[in-house]
N, CA, C and O of each residue as an XYZ file, in Angstrom:
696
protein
N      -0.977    105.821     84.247
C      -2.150    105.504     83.448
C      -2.307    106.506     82.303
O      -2.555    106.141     81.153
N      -2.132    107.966     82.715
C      -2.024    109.022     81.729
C      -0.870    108.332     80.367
O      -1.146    108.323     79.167
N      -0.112    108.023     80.740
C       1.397    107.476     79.642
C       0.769    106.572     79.153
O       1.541    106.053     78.347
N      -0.481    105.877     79.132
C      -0.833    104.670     78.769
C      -1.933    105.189     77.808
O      -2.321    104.547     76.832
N      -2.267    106.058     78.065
C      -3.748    106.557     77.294
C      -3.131    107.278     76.027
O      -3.495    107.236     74.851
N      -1.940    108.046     76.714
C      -1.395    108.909     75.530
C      -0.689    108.046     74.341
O      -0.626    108.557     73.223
N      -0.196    106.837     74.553
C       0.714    106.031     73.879
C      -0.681    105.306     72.714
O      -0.772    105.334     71.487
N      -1.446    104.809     73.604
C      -2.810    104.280     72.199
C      -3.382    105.185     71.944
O      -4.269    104.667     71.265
N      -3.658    106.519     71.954
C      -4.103    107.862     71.368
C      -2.403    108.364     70.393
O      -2.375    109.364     69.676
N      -1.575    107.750     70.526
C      -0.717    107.986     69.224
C      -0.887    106.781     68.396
O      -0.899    106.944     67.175
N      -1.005    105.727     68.825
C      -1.384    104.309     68.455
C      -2.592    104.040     67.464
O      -2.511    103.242     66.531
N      -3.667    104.751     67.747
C      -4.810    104.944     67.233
C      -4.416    106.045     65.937
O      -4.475    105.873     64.719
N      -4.077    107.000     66.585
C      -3.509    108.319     65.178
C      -2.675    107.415     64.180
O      -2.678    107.601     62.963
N      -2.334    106.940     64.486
C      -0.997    106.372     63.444
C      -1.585    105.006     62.618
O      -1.222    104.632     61.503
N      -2.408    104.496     63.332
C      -3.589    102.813     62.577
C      -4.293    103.597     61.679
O      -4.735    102.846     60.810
N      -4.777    105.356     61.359
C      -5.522    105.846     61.055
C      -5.372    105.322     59.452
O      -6.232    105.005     58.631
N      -3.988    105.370     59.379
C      -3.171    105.567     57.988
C      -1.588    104.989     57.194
O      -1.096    105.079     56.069
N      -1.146    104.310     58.660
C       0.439    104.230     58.338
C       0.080    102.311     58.026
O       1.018    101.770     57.440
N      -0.811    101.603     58.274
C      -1.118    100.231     58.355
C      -1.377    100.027     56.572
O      -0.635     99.333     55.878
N      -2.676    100.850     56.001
C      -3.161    100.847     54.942
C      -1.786    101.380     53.623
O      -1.605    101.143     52.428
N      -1.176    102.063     54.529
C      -0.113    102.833     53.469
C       1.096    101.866     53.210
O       1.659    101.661     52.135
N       1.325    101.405     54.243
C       2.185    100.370     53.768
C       1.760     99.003     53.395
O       2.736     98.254     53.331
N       0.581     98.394     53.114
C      -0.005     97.974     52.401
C       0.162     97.976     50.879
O       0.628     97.132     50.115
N      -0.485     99.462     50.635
C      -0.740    100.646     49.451
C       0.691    100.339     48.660
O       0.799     99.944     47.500
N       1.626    100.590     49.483
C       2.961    100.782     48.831
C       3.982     99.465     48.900
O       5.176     99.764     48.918
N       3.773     98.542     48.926
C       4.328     97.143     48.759
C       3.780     96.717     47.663
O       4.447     96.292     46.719
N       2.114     96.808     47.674
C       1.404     95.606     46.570
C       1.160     96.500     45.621
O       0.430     96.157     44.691
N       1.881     98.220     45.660
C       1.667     98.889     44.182
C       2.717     98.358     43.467
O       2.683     98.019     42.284
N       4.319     98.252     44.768
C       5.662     97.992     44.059
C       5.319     96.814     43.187
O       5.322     96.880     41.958
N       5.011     95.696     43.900
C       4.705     94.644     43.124
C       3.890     94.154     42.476
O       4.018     92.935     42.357
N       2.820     94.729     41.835
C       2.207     94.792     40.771
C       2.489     95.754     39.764
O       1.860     95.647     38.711
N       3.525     96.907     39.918
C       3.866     97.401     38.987
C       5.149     96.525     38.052
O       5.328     96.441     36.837
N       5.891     95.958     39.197
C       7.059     94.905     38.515
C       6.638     94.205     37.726
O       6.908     94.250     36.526
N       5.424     92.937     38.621
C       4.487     92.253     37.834
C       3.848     92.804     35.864
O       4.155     92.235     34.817
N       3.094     93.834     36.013
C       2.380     94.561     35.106
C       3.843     95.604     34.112
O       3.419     96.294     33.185
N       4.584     95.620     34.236
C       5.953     95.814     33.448
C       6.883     94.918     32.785
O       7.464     95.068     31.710
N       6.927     93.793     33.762
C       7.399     92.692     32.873
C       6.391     92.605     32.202
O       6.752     93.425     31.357
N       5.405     92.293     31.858
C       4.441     91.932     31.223
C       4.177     92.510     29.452
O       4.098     92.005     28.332
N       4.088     94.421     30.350
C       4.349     95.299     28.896
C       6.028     95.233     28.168
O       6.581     95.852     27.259
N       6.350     94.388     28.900
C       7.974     94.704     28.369
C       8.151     93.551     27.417
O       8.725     93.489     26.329
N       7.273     92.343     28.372
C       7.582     90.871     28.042
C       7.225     90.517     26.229
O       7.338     91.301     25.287
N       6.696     88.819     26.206
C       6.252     88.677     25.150
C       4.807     87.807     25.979
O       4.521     88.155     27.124
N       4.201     86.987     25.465
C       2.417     86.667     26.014
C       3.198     85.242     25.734
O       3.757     84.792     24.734
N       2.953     84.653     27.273
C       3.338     83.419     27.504
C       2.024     82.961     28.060
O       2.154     81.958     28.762
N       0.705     83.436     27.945
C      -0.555     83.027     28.388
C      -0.732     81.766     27.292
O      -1.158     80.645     27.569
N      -0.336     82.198     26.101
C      -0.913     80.883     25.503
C      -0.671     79.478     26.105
O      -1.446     78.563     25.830
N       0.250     79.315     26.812
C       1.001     77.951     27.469
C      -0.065     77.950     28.499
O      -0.207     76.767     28.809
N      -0.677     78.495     29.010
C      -1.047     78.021     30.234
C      -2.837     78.482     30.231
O      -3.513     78.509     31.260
N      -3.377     78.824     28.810
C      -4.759     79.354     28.919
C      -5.751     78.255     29.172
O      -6.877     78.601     29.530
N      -5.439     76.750     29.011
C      -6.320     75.585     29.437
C      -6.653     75.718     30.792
O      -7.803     75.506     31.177
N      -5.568     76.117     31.703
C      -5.760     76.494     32.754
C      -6.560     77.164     33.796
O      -6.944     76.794     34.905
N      -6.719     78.373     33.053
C      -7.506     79.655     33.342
C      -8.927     78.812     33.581
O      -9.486     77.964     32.885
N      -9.333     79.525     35.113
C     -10.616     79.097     35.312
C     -11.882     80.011     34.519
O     -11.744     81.216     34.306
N     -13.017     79.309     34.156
C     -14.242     79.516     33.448
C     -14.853     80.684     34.287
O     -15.330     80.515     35.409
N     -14.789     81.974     33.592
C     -14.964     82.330     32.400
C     -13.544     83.067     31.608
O     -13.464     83.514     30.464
N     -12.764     83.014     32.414
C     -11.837     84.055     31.895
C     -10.886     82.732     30.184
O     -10.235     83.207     29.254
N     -11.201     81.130     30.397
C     -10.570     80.618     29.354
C     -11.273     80.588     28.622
O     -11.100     79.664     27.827
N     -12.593     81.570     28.333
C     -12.937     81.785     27.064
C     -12.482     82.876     26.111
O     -12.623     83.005     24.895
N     -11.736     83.823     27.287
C     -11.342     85.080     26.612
C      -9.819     84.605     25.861
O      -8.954     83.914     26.399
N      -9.773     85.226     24.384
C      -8.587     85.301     23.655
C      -6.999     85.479     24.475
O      -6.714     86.489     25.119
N      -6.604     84.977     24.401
C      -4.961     84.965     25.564
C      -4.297     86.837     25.364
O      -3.955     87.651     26.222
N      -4.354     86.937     23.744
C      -3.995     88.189     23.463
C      -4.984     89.678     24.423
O      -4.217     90.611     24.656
N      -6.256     89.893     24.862
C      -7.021     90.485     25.555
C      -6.585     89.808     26.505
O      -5.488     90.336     26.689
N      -6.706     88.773     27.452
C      -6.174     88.321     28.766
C      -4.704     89.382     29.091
O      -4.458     90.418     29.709
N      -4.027     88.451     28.308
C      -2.797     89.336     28.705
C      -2.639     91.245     28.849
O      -1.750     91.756     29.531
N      -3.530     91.949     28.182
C      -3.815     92.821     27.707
C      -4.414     93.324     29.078
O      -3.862     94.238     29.691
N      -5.226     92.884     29.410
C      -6.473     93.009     30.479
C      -5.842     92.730     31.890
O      -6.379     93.201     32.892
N      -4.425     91.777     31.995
C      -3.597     91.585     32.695
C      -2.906     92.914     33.114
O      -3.020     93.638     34.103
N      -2.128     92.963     31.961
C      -0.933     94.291     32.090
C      -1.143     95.007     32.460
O      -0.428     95.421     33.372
N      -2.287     95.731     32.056
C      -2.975     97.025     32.324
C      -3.521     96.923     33.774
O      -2.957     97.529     34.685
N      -4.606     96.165     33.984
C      -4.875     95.831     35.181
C      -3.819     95.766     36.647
O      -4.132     96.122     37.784
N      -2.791     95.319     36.283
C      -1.356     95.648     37.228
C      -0.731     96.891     36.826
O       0.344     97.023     37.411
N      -0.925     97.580     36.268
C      -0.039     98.594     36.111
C      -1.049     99.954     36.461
O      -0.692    100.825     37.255
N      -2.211     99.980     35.820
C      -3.316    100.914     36.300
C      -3.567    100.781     37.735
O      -3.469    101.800     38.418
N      -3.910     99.555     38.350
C      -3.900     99.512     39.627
C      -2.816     99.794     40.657
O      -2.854    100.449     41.699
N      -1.882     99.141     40.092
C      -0.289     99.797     41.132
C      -0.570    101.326     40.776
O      -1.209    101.940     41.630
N      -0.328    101.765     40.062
C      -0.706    103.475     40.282
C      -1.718    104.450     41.398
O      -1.567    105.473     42.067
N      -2.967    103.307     41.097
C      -4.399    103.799     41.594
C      -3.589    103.358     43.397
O      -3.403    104.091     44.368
N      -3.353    102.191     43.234
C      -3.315    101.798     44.955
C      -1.946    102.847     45.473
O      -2.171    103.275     46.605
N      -0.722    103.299     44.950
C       0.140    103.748     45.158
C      -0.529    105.268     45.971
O      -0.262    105.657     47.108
N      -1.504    105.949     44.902
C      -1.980    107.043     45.281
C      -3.491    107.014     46.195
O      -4.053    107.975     46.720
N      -3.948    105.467     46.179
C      -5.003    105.797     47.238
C      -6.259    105.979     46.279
O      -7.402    106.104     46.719
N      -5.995    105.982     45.173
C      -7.251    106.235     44.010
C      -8.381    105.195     43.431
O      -8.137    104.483     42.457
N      -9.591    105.171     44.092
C     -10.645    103.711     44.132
C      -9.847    102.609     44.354
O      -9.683    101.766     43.472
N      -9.285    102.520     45.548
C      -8.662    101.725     46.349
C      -9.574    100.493     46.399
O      -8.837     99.507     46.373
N     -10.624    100.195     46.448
C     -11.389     99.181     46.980
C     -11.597     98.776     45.374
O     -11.563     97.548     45.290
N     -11.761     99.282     44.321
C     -12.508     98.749     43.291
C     -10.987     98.249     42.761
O     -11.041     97.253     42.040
N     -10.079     98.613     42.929
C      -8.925     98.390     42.348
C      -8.000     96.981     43.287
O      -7.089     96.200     43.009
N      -8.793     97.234     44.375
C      -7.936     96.057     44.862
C      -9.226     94.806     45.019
O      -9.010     93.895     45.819
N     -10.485     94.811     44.266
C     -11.060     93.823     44.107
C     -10.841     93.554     42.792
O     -11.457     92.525     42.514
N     -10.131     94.080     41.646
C      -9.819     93.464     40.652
C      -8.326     92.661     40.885
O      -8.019     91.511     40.573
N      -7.540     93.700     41.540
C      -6.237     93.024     41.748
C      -6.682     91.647     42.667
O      -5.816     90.928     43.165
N      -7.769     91.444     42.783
C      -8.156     89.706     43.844
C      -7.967     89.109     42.758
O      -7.042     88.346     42.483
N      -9.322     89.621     41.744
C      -9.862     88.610     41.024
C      -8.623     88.597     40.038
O      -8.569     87.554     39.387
N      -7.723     89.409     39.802
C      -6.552     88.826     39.313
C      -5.703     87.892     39.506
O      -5.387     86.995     38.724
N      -5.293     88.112     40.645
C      -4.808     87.544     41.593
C      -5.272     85.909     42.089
O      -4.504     85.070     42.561
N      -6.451     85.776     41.882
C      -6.831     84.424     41.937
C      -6.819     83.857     40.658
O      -6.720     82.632     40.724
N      -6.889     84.331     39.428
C      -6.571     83.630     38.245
C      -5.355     83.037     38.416
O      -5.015     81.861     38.551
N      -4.482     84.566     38.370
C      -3.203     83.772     38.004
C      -2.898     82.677     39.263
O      -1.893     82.036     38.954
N      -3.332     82.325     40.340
C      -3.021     81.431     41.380
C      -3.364     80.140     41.076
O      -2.690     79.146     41.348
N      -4.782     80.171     40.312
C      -5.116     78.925     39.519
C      -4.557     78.566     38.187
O      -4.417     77.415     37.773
N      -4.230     79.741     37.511
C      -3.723     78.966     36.486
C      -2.483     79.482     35.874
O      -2.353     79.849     34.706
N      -1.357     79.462     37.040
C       0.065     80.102     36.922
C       0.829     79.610     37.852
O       1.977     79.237     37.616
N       0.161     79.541     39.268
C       1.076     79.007     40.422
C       0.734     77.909     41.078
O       1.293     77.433     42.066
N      -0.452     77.407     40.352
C      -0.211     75.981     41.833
C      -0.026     74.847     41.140
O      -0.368     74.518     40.004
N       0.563     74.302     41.989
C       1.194     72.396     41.585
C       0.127     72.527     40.788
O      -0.550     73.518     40.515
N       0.038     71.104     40.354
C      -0.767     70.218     39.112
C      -1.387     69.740     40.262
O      -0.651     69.584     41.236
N      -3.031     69.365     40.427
C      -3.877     68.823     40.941
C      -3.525     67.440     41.128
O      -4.205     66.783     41.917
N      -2.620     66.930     40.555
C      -3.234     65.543     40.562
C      -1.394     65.341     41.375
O      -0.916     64.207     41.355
N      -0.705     66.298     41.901
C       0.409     66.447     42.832
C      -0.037     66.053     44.044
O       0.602     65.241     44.713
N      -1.190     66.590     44.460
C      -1.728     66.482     45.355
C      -3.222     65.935     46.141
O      -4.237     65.860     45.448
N      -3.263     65.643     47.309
C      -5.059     65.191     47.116
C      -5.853     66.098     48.212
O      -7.032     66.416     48.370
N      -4.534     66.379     48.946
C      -4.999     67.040     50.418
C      -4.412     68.219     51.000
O      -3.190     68.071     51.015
N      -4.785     69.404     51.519
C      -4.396     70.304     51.862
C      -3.053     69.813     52.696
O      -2.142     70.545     52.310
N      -2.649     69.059     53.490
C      -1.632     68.589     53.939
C      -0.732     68.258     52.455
O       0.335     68.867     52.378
N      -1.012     67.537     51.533
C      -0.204     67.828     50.343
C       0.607     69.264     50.291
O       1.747     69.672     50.518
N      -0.955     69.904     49.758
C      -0.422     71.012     49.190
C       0.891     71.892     49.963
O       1.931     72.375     49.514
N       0.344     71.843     51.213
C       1.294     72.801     51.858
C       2.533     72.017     51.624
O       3.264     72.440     50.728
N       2.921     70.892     52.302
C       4.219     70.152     51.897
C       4.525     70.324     50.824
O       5.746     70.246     50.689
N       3.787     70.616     49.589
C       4.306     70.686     48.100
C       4.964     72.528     48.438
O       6.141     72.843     48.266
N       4.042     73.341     48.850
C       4.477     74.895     48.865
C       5.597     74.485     50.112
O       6.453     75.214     49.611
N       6.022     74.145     50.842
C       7.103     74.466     51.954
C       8.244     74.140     51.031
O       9.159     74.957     51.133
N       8.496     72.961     49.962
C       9.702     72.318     49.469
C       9.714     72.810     48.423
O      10.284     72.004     47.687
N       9.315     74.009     47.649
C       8.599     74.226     46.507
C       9.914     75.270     46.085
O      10.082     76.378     46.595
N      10.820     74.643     45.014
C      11.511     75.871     44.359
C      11.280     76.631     43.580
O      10.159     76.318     43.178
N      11.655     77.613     42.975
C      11.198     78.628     41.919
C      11.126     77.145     40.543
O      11.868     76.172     40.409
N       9.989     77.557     39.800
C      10.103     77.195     38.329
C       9.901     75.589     37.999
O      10.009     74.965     36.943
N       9.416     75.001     39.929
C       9.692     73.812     39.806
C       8.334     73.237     39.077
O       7.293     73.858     39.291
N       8.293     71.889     38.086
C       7.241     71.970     37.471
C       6.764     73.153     36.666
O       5.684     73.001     36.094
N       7.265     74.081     36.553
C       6.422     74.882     35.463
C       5.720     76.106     35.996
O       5.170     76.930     35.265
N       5.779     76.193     37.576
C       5.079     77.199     38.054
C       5.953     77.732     39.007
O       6.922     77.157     39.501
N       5.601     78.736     39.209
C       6.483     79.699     40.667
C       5.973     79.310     42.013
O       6.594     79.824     42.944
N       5.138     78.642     42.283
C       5.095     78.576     43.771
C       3.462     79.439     44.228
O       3.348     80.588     43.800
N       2.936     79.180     44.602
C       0.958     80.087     45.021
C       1.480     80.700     46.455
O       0.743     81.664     46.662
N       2.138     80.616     47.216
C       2.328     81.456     48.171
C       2.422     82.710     48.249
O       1.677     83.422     48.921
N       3.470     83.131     47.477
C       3.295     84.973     47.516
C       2.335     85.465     47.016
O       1.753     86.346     47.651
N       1.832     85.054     45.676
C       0.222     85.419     45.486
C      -0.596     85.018     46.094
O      -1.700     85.198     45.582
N      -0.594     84.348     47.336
C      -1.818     84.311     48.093
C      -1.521     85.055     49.284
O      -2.536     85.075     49.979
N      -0.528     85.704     49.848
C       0.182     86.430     50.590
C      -0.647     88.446     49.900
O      -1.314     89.301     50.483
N      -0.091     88.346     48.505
C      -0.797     89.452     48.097
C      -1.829     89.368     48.089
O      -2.340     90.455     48.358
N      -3.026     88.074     47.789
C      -4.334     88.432     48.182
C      -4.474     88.331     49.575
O      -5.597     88.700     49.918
N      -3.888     88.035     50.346
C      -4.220     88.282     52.084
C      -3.915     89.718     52.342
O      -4.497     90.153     53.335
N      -3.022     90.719     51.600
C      -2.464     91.559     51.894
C      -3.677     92.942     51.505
O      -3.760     94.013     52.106
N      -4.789     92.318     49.931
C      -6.034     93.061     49.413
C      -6.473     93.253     50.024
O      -6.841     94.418     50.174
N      -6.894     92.011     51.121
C      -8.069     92.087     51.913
C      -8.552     93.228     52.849
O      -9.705     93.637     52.986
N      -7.484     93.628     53.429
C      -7.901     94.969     54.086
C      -8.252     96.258     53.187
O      -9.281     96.929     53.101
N      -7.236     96.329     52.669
C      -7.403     97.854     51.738
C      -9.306     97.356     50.573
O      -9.976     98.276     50.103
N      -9.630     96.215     50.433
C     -10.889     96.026     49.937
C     -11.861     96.071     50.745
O     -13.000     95.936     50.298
N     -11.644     96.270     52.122
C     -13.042     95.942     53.229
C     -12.780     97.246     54.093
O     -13.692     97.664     54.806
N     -11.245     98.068     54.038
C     -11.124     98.669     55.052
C     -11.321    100.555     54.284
O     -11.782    101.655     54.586
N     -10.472     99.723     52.968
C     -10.266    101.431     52.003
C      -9.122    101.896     52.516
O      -8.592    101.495     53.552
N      -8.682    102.856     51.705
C      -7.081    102.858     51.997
C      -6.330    103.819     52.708
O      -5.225    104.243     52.368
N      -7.135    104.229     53.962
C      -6.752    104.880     55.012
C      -6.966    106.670     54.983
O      -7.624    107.275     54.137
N      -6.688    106.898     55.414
C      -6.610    108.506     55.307
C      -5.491    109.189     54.675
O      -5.789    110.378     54.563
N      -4.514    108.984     54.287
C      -3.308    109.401     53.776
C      -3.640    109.043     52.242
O      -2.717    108.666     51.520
N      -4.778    109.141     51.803
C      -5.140    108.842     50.346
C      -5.681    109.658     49.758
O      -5.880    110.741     50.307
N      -6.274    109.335     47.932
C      -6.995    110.532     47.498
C      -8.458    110.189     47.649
O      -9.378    110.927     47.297
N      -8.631    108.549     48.414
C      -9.600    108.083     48.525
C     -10.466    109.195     49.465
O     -11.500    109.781     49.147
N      -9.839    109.272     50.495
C     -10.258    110.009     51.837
C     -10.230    111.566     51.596
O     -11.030    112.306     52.168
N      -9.245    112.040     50.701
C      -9.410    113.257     50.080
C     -10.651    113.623     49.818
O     -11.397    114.409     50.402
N     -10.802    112.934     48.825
C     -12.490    113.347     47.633
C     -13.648    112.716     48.432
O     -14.815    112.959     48.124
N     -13.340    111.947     49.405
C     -14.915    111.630     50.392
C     -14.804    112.935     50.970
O     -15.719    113.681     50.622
N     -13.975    113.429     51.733
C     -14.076    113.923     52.085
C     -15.118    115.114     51.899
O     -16.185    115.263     52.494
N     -14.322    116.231     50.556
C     -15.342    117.067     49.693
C     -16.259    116.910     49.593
O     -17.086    117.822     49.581
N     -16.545    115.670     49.474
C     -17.565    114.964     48.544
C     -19.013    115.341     49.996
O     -20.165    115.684     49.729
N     -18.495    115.152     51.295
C     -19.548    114.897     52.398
C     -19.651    116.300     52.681
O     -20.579    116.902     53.222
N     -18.370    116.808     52.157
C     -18.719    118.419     52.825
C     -19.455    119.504     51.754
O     -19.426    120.700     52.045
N     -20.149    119.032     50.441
C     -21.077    119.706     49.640
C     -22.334    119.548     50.716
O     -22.633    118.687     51.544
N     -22.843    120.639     50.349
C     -24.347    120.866     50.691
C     -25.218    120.233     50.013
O     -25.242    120.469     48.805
N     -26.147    119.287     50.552
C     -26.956    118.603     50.013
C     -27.692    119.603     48.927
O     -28.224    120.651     49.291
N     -27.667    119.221     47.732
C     -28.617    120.116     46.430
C     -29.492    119.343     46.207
O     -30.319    119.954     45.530
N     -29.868    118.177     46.402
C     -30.779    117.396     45.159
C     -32.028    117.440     46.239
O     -32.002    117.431     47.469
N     -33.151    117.492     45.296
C     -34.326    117.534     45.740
C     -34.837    116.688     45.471
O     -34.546    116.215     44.372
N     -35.959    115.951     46.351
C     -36.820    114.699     46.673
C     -38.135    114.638     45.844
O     -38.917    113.700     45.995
């Protein structure tokens, strides 16, 4: 029973930080790829800005894209190091759900029913129709979800600077 207690007391030590970190370090890799092609690329938003759900297809494609790049590339950094982990991976959502609506999924009228859709994503090749496929970006927003509700573990600079931050002496007066 002792071997049993000691094994989820390493179990527990190790969920503290090694769950969130590899998280941290997958969806920095791939939003930095993402957010590099991008600064490298040329702005292929114009093709697809009808798309973009309200409010973001009011914004100019040139700022979109702009607001894109940066947004993946500032954030892969921030999440890499653990730095406003939560504010950074609720933009990487709301990124993340743009481009899902108006980059990766079939054409609406492909489909009528969630039984569609999935049959359309199981047979779904790269580039087919015009889009890449909504699965892995909805895979990376399943992947936000923790590091946005949970924060990004202890092996961060998140947990660093709370830290400090709890261990000042209260100064402010009432």
């Amino acid at each position: 029973m002792q071997i049993a207690f000691t094994l989820l007391n390493i179990l527990n030590w190790f969920s503290s930080f090694l769950p969130q970190l590899g998280l941290r370090a997958i969806l920095a890799y791939e939003f930095w790829k993402a957010g590099y092609t991008k600064y490298t690329g040329s702005n292929w938003f114009e093709h697809i800005h009808d798309k973009f759900p309200f409010p973001f297809s009011q914004v100019p494609t040139d700022i979109s894209w702009a607001l894109a790049t940066w947004s993946e590339l500032i954030g892969a950094v921030a999440l890499a190091l653990g730095l406003a982990t939560r504010f950074f991976s609720l933009s990487l959502i709301i990124l993340t759900v743009v481009a899902i609506l108006s980059a990766h999924m079939p054409d609406p009228s492909a489909w009528s029913s969630l039984k569609d859709l999935w049959t359309i994503a199981y047979h779904h090749k790269p580039m087919q129709n015009g889009n890449y496929g909504f699965e892995i970006p909805l895979l990376y927003l399943l992947m936000l979800l923790p590091l946005f509700f949970q924060g990004a573990g202890k092996l961060s600079l998140d947990h660093l600077i709370l830290g400090r931050v709890k261990k000042r002496p209260n100064t402010m007066t009432y």
